[in-house]
C-alpha positions in Angstrom: 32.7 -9.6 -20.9 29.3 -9.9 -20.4 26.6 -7.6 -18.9 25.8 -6.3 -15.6 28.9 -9.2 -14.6 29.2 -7.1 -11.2 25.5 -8.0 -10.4 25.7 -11.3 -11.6 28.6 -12.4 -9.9 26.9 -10.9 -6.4 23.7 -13.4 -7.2 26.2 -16.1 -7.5 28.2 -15.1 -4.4 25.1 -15.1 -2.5 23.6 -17.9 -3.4 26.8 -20.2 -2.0 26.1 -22.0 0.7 29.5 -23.3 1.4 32.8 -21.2 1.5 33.1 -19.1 -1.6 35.8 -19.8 -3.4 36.9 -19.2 -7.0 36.1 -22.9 -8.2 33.0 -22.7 -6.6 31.6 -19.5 -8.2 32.8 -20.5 -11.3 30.6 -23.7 -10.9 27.8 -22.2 -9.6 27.5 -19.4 -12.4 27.6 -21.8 -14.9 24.5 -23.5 -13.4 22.7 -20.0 -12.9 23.6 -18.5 -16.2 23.8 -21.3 -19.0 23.1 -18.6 -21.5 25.6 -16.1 -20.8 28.3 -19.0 -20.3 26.8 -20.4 -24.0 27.1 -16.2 -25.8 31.2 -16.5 -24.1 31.7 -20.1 -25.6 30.2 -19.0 -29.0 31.7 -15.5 -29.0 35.2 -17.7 -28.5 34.5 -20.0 -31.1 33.7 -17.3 -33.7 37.1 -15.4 -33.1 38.7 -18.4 -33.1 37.2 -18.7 -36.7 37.9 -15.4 -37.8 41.5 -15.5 -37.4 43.7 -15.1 -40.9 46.5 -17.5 -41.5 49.4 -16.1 -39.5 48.1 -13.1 -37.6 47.1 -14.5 -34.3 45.5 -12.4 -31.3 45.6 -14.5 -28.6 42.5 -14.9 -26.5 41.7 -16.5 -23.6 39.8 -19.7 -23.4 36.3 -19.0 -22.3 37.2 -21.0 -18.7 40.4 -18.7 -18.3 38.6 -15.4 -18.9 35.4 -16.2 -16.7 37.7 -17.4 -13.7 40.0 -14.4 -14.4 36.9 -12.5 -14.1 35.3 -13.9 -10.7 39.2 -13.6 -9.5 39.1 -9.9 -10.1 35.6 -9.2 -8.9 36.6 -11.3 -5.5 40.0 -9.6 -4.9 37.8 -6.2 -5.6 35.0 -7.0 -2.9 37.5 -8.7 -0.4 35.3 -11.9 -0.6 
């Protein structure tokens, strides 16, 4: 998705104050990391784009895929 994503989403983790919780790491890392939640956006959009007339591979909306993500990497580090 994007790089070093396990260290990023530890920064995030760590810098919650409240309970962690999905919602709220997905908030918080779009405040920390504007660019790297800009470079999925754009990456989106340009598939989106690139698609020919009848062959569609579907791809997750750039909301889905991060909060899949910071789903994934909670469940993995029992957060």
């Amino acid at each position: 998705m994007f790089l070093n994503q396990e260290e990023k989403f530890q920064i995030v983790f760590d810098k919650l104050k409240e309970k962690q919780t999905e919602q709220g790491m997905f908030n918080a890392f779009l405040e920390i990391y504007p660019v790297e939640w800009k470079q999925l956006k754009v990456t989106f959009s340009k598939f989106n784009r690139s698609k020919q007339f009848g062959k569609t591979i579907p791809l997750p909306k750039p909301e889905q895929s991060l909060r899949k993500e910071i789903r994934v990497w909670m469940k993995k580090n029992n957060q």
